[in-house]
N, C-alpha and C positions, 0 to 999 in steps of 0.2 A: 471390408473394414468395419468395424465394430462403430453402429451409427448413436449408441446412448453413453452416457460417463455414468460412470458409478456412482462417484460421490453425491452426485443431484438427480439419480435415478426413483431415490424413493423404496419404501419398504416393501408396496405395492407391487411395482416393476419386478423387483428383484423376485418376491414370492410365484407374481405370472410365470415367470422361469423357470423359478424352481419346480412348480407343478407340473411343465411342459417334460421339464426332466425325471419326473417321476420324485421325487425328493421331499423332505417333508418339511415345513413350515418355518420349524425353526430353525432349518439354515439360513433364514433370511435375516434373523437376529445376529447369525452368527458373524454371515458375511458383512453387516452394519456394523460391528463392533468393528471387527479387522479392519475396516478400510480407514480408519481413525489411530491406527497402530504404527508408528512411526520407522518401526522396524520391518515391513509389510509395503513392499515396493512394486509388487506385481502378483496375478493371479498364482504363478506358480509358488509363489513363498505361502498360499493358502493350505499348509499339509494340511488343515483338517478336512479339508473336503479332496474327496478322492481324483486320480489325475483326468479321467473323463467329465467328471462334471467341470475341473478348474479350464478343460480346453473350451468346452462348449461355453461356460460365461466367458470369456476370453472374445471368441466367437459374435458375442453378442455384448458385448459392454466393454468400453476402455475402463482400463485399470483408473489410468489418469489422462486429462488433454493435455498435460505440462509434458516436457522432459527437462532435465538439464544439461544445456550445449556448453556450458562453461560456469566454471566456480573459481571467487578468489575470496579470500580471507587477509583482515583486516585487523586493526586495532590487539595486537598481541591473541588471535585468535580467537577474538569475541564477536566478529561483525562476519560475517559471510553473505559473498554476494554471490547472486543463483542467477543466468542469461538464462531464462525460459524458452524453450521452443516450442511454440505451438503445433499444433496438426499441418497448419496449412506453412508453415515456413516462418512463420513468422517472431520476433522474439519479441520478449518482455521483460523486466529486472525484478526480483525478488530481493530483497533484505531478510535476515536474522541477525538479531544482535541480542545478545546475551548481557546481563547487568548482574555478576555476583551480588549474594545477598551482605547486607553491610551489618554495623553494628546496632540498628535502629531501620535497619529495611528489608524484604525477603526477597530472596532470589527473581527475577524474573525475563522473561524472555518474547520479546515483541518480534512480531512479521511482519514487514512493510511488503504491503500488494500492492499489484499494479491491475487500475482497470481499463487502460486502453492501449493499442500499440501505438505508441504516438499521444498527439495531446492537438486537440486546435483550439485551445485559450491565447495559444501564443505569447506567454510573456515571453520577454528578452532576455530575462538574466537566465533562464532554466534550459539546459541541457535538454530536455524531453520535449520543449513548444519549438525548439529547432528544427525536428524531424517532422512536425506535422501531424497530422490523424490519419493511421494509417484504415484501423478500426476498432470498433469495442470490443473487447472482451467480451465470452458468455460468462454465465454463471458459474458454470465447471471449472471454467478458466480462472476463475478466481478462488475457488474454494480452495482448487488444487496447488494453487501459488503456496496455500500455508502448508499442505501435505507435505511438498517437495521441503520446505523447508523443514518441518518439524524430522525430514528423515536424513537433512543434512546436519541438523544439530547432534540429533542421535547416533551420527556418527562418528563424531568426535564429544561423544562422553556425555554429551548436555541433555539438562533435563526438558520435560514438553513446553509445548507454546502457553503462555502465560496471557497475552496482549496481542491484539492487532490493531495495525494503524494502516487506514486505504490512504495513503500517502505515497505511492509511489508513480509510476505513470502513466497521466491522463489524468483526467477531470470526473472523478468517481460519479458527482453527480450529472454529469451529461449524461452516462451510460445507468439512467436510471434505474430502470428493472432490475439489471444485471447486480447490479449493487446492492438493490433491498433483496432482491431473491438469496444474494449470496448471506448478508447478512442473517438471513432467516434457519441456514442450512447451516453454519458454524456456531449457530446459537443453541438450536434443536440439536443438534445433531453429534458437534463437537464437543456441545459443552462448555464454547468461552461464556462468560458470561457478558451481557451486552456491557454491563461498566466499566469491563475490559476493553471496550472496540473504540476508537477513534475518526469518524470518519471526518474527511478534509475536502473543504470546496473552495474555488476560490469567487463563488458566488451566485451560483443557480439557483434563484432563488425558487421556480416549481420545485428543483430536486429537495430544497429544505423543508418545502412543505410535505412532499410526497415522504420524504424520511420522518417527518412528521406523524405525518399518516398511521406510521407502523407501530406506534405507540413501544417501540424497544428504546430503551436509556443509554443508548451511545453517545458519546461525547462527537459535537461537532465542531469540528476546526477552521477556524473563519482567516483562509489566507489573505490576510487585508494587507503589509507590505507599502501602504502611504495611508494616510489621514486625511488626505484631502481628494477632492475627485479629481483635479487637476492631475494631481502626479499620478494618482490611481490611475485614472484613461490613456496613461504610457506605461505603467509597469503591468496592469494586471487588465488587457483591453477589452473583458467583457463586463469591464465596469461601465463602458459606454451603452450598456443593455438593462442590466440592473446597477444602479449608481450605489455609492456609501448609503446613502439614507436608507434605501429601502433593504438593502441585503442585512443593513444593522435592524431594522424593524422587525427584519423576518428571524434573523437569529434570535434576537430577543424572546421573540414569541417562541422556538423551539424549545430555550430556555425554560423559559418558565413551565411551558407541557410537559416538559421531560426531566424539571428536576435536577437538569446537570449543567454544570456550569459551563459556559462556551469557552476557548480559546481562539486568542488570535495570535497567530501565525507571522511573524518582522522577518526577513529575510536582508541581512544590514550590509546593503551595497555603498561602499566608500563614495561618499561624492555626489550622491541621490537620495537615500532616503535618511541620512544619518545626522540633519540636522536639528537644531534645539528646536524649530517651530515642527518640525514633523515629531519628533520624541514629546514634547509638551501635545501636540494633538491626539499623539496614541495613548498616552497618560489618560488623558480628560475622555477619550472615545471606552479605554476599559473601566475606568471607574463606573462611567452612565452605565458601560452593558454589566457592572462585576463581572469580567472575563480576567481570564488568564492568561497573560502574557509570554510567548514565547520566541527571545529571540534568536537567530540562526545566522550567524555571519558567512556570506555567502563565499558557495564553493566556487574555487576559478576554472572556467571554462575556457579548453583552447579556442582563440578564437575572440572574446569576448573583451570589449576594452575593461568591463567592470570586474571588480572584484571586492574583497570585505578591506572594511576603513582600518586607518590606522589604528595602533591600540588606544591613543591615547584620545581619539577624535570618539571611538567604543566605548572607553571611558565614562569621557560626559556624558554620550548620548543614554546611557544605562542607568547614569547619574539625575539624570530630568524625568525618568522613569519612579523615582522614587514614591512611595506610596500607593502603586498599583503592585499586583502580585505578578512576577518575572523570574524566570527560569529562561538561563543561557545556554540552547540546547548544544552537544557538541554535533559535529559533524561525520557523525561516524562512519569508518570507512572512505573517507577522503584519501587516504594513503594506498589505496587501491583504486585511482577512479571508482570511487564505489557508491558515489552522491547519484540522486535519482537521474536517470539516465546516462549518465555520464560512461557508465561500463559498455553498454550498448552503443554510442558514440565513440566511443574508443574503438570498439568492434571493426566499428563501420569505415573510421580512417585507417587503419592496416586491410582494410578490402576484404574484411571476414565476412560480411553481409553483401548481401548482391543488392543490384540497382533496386528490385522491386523487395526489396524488405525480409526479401528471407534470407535465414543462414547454412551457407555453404560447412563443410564442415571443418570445427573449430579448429585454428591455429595458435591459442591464446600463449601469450609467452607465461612460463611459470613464476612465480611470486608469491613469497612465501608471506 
């Protein structure tokens, strides 16, 4: 089995190879361009390199560590959802969703990655802190989550990836390294540019600093979800490690090094977070940081007594928001179990996933 991934191989790696194979230098340009081509899903679609050299890198490099064990498509064809299988069995959720361009906006197309199998921040309203930590993601592992998708877009007509957001599951910054490494390889390498990237914590604060560190202009997404520590240390319980105060200190500070305005992240549970003192404290907490507000009415989870507040209770609470900057994100892909974990949870209730987290193979019912 082929022990390096391509994608995080390096130009280096690739040329040692090529020289082993007799081959000359700037195959290794070449093979770096292709692995970024979204039409380009395994060594063999390499025509330009002859079929002996395409078995031997074969041999010695995965194409990719992702596969896709199951796809559903969502929102009239705009949102596809990718169940990743890793090497070892394991799965993980990919997003694409596509946003035609409008009369006053250009086209664009974001990847939601997933950086762990599992999650152990544990909130309660989220589909993914149900299942636990199973493990991190490597670096490959995440690079490859945008590949798989940029070659499921392109095959249904769409153009390349535009955005990515480390929003999907697990807690990007727990799985440090993996996260900046990957960030450094889709930047270099891809091409996004970093004030396309979004990455989302819901409070590590080392990892804010160490993202810090890297001096690239990603926008970081501050899942806060209560205003006060009170409700915080029940919805989002690694608030009892790093509290409101200091995760907001430390955002602040990325802010201002990086230039980019932070985001915080409301996920608006009926009945918990949707009241006038909690909306007047997210008010008062975005104005201090000038953040950007974004709220998310949350998706129902079998299972779960909560779900998103009535419209009119939505209403006010969006109404007391007045004078800070708010964007009412939709929930895409909800019509497909398609919300972060949630696909993979469905999986796992029809018995597609075995006890220890890997998947058997797919039975998914089809859905258009």
């Amino acid at each position: 089995m082929p022990t390096r991934a391509l994608s995080t191989a390096g130009e280096a790696a690739i040329l040692d190879a090529l020289t082993r194979h007799g081959e000359p230098a700037w195959r290794a340009r070449q093979i770096q361009a292709a692995i970024w081509q979204p039409y380009v899903g395994d060594f063999e679609e390499l025509l330009q390199l002859h079929a002996t050299l395409r078995r031997s890198l074969a041999d010695e490099f995965a194409f990719s560590t992702v596969s896709v064990g199951a796809e559903l498509v969502a929102d009239v064809g705009l949102t596809v959802k990718l169940l990743c299988r890793l090497a070892d069995g394991q799965t993980i959720e990919t997003v694409a969703m596509e946003t035609p361009a409008g009369t006053d906006s250009r086209r664009r197309s974001t990847v939601c990655v997933s950086s762990q199998v599992g999650c152990a921040v544990g909130c309660p309203f989220c589909a993914t802190g149900h299942m636990g930590l199973r493990r991190n993601c490597t670096t490959a592992e995440i690079v490859d989550q945008v590949r798989a998708a940029a070659g499921a877009l392109h095959r249904r007509g769409m153009g390349p990836v535009t955005h990515i957001v480390y929003m999907g599951m697990g807690e990007p910054l727990a799985n440090a390294a993996a996260t900046l490494e990957s960030l450094a390889v889709l930047t270099a390498e891809a091409g996004i540019s970093a004030r396309r990237i979004t990455v989302s914590t819901s409070g590590v604060v080392p990892g804010i600093q160490q993202l810090a560190a890297t001096h690239l202009p990603v926008t970081l997404a501050l899942s806060l979800h209560a205003a006060t520590d009170e409700l915080r240390d029940r919805l989002v319980p690694i608030n009892r490690t790093y509290p409101l105060g200091m995760v907001l200190d430390t955002a602040s500070r990325y802010a201002e090094q990086s230039g980019r305005r932070i985001s915080f992240e409301w996920c608006l549970i009926g009945g918990v977070n949707d009241s006038m003192e909690q909306a007047e404290g997210l008010r008062d907490l975005a104005r201090r940081a000038q953040a950007h507000i974004n709220v998310i009415p949350m998706n129902r989870i079998e299972g779960s007594p909560w779900g998103p507040p009535e419209p009119e209770v939505a209403r006010r609470f969006l109404g007391a928001l007045r004078g800070a900057r708010v964007t009412v994100r939709d929930t895409r892909g909800g019509d497909a179990d398609a919300a972060c974990g949630q696909l993979r949870a469905d999986l796992e209730a029809r018995r597609i996933l075995r006890p220890d987290g890997t998947l058997s193979p797919p039975r998914v019912p089809a859905r258009a």
